[in-house]
ChimeraX commands (.cxc) that place a marker at each C-alpha (Angstrom):
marker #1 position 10.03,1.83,-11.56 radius 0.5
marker #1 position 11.85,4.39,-9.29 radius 0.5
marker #1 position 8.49,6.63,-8.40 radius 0.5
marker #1 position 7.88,6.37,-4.74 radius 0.5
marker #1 position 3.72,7.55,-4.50 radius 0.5
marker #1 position 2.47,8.74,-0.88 radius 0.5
marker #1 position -0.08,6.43,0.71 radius 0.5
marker #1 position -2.32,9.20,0.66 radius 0.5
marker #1 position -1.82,9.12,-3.19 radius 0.5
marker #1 position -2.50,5.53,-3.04 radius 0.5
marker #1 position -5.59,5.91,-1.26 radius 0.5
marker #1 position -6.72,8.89,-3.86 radius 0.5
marker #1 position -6.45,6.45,-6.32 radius 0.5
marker #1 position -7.98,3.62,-4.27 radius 0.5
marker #1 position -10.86,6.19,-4.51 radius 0.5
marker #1 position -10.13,7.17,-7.96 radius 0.5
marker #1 position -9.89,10.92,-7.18 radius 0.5
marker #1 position -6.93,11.69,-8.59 radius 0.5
marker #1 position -6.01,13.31,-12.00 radius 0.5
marker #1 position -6.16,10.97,-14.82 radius 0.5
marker #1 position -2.59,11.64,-15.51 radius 0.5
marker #1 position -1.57,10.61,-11.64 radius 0.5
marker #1 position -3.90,7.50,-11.87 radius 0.5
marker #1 position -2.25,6.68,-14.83 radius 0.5
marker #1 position 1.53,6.83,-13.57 radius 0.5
marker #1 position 0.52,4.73,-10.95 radius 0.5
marker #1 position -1.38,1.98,-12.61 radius 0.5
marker #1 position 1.78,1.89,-15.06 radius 0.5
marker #1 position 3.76,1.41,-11.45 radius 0.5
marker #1 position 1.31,-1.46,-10.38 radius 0.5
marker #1 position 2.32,-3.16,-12.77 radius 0.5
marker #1 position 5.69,-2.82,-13.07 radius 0.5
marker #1 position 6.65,-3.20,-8.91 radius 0.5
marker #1 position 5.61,-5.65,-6.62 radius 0.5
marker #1 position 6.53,-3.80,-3.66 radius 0.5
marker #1 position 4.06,-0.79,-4.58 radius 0.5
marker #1 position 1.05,-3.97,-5.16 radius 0.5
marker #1 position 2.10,-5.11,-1.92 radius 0.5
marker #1 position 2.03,-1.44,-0.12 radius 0.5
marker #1 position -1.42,-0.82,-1.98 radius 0.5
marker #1 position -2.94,-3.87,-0.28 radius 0.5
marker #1 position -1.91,-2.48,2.54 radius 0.5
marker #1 position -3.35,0.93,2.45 radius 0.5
marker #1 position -6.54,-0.81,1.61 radius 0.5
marker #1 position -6.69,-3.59,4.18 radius 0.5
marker #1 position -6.07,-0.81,6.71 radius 0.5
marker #1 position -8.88,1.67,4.94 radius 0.5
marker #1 position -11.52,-1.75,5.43 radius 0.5
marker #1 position -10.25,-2.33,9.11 radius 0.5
marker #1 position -11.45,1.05,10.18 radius 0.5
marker #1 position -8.57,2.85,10.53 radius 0.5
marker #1 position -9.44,6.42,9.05 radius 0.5
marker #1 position -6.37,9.58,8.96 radius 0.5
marker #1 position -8.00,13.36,9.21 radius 0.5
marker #1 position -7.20,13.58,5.47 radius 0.5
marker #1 position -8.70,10.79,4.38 radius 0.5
marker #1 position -11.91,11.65,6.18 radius 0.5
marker #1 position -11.23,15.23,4.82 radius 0.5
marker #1 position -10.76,13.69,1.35 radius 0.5
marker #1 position -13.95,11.24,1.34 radius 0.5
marker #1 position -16.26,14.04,2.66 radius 0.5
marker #1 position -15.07,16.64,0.07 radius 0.5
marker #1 position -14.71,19.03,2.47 radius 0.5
marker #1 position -12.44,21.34,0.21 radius 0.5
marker #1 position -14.93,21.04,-2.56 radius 0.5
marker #1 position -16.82,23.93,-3.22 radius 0.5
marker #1 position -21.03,23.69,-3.91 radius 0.5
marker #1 position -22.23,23.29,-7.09 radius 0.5
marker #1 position -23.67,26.56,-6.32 radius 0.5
marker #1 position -20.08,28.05,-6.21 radius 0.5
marker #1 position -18.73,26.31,-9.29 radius 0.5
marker #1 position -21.68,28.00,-11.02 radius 0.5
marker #1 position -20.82,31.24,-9.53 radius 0.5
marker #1 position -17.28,30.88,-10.50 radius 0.5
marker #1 position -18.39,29.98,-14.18 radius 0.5
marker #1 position -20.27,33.58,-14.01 radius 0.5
marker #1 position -17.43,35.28,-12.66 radius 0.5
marker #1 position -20.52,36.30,-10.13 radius 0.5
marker #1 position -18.01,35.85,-7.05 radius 0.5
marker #1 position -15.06,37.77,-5.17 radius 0.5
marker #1 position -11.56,37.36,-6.16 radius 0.5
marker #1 position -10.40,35.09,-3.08 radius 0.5
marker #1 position -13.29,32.75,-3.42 radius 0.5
marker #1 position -12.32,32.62,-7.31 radius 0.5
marker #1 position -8.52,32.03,-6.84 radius 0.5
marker #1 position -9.36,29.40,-4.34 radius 0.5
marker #1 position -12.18,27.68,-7.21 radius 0.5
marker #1 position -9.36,28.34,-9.40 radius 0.5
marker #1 position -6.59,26.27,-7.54 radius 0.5
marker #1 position -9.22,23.48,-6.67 radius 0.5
marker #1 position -10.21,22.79,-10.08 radius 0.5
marker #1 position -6.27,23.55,-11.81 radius 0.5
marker #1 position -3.77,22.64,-8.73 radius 0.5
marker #1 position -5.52,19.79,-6.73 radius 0.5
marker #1 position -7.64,18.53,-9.95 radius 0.5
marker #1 position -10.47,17.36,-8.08 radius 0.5
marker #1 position -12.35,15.14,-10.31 radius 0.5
marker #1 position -15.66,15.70,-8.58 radius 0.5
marker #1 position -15.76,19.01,-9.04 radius 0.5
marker #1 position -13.71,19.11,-12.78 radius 0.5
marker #1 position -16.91,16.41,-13.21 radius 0.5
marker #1 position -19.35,19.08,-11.85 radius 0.5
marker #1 position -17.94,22.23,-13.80 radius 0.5
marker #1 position -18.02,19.88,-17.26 radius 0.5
marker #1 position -21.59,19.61,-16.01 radius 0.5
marker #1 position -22.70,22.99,-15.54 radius 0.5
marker #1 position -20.62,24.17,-19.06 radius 0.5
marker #1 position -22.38,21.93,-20.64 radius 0.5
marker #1 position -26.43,22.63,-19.46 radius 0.5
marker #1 position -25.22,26.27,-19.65 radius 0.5
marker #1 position -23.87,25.98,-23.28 radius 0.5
marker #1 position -27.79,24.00,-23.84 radius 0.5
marker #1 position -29.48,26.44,-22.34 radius 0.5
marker #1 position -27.47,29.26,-24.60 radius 0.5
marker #1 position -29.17,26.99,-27.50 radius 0.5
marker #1 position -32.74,26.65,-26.29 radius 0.5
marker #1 position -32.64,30.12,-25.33 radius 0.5
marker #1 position -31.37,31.45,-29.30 radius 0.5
marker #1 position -33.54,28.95,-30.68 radius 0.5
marker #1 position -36.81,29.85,-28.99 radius 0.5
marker #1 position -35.80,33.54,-30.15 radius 0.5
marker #1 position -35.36,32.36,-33.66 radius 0.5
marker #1 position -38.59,31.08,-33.85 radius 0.5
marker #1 position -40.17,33.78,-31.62 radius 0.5
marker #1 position -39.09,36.48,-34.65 radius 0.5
marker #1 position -39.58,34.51,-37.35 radius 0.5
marker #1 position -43.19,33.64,-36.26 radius 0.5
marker #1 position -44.01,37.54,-35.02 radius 0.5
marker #1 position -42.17,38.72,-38.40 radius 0.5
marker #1 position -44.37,36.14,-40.49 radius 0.5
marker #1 position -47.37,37.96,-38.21 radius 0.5
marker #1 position -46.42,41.53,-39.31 radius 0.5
marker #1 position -45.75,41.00,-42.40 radius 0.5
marker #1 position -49.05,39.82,-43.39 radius 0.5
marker #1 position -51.23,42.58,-41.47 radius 0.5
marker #1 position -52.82,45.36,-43.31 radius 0.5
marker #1 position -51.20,48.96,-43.33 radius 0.5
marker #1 position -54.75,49.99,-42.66 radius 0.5
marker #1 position -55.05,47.65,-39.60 radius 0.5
marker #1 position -52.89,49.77,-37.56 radius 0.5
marker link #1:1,2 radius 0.2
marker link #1:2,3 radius 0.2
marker link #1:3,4 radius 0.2
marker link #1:4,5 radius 0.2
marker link #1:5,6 radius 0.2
marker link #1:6,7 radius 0.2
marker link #1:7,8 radius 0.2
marker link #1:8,9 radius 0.2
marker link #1:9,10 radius 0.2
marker link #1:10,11 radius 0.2
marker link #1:11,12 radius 0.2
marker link #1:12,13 radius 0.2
marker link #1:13,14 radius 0.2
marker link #1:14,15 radius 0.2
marker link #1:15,16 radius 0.2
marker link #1:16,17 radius 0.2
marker link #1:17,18 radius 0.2
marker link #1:18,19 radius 0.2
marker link #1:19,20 radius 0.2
marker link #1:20,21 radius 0.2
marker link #1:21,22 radius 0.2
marker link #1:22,23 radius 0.2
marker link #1:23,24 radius 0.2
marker link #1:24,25 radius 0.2
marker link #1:25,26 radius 0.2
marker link #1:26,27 radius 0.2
marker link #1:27,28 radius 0.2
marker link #1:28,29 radius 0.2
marker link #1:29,30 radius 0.2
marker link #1:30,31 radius 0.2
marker link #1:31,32 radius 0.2
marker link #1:32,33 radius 0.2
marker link #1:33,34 radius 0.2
marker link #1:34,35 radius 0.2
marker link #1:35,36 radius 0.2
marker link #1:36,37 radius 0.2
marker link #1:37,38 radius 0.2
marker link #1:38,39 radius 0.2
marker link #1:39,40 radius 0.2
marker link #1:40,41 radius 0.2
marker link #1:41,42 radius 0.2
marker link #1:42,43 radius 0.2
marker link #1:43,44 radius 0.2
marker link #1:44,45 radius 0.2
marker link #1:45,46 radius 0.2
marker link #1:46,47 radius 0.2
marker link #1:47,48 radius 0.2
marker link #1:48,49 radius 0.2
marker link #1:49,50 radius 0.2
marker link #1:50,51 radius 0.2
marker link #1:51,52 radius 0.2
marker link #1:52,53 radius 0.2
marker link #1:53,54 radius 0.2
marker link #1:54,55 radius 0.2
marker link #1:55,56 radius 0.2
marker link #1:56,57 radius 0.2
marker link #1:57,58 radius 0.2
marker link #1:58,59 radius 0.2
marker link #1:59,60 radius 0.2
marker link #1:60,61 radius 0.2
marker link #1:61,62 radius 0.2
marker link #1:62,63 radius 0.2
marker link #1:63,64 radius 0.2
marker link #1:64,65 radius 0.2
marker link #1:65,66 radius 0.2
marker link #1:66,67 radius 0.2
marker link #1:67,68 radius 0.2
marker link #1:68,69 radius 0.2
marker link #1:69,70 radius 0.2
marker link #1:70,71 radius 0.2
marker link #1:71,72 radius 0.2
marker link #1:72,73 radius 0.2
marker link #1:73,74 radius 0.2
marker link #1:74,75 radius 0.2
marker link #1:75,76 radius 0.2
marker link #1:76,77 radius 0.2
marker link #1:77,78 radius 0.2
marker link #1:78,79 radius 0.2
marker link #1:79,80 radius 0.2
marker link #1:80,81 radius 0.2
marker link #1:81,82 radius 0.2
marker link #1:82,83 radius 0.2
marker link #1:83,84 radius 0.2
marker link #1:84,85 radius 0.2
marker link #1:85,86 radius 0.2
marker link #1:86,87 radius 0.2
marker link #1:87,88 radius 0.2
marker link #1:88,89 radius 0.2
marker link #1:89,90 radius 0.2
marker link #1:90,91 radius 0.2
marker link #1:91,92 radius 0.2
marker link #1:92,93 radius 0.2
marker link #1:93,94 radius 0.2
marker link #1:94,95 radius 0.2
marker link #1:95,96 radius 0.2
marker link #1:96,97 radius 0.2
marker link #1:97,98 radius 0.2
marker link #1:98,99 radius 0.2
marker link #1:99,100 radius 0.2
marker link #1:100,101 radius 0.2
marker link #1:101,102 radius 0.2
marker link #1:102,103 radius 0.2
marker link #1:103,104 radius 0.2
marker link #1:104,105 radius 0.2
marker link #1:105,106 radius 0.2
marker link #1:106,107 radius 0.2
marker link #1:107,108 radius 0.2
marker link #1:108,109 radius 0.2
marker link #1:109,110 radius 0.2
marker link #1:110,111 radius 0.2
marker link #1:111,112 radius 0.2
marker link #1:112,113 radius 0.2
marker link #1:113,114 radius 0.2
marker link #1:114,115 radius 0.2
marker link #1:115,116 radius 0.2
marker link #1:116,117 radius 0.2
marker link #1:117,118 radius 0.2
marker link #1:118,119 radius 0.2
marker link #1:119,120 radius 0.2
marker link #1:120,121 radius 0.2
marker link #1:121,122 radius 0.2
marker link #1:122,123 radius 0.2
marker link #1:123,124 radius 0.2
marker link #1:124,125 radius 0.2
marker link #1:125,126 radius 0.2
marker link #1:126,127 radius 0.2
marker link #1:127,128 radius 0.2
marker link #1:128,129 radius 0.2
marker link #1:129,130 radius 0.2
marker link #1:130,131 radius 0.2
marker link #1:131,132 radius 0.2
marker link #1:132,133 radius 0.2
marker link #1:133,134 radius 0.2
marker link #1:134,135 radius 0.2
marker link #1:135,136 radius 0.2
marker link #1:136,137 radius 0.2
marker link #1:137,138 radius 0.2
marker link #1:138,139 radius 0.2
marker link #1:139,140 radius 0.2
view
């Protein structure tokens, strides 16, 4: 396969924090050239001897990510516009699967909550309108 990957790529994936289409291409690569399994061993006997790059401590940290509190935020729209392009770019450009992981999370409890929420009125009307409807004109 002619697809050089970076070693930082290598490590991403080594981490599995790339996109799943990314960790896919490169699997399919592993497979096919010898010289990329070889390189890969590398990258990781030099990640288990101790020998750390700024990015990679950058990357392992999630420094970049923003807080669950933020991702939330950004799902409101409750935050300013160059907090929400950067959110934006995180989750569409980079693909961080932490926080793609995290925003499934919170779409999902706040689409549950949306449920509870309309159910509990449901039964909140229904059980006043059952109420009301079988007082006596004269009791008011």
């Amino acid at each position: 396969m002619n697809q050089s990957f970076t070693d930082q790529q290598l490590q991403a994936y080594l981490d599995e924090s790339l996109a799943s289409s990314l960790m896919a291409r490169i699997e399919q690569a592993l497979r096919q050239d010898e010289g990329l399994r070889e390189r890969l061993v590398r990258v990781a006997a030099t990640r288990e001897a101790g020998v750390h790059g700024l990015g990679e401590i950058w990357r392992r940290l999630r420094i970049s990510c923003p807080s669950r509190q933020q991702l939330g935020s950004y799902l409101l729209g409750a935050m300013g516009q160059e907090h929400l392009h950067y959110i934006k770019f995180h989750l569409e450009v980079v693909q961080c699967r932490w926080c793609l992981a995290n925003l499934e999370d919170l779409q999902k409890q706040n689409s549950e909550s949306q449920t509870t929420v309309q159910s509990r009125r449901r039964k909140y009307f229904q059980t006043s309108a059952g109420y009301l409807s079988s007082r006596n004109p004269s009791d008011r």
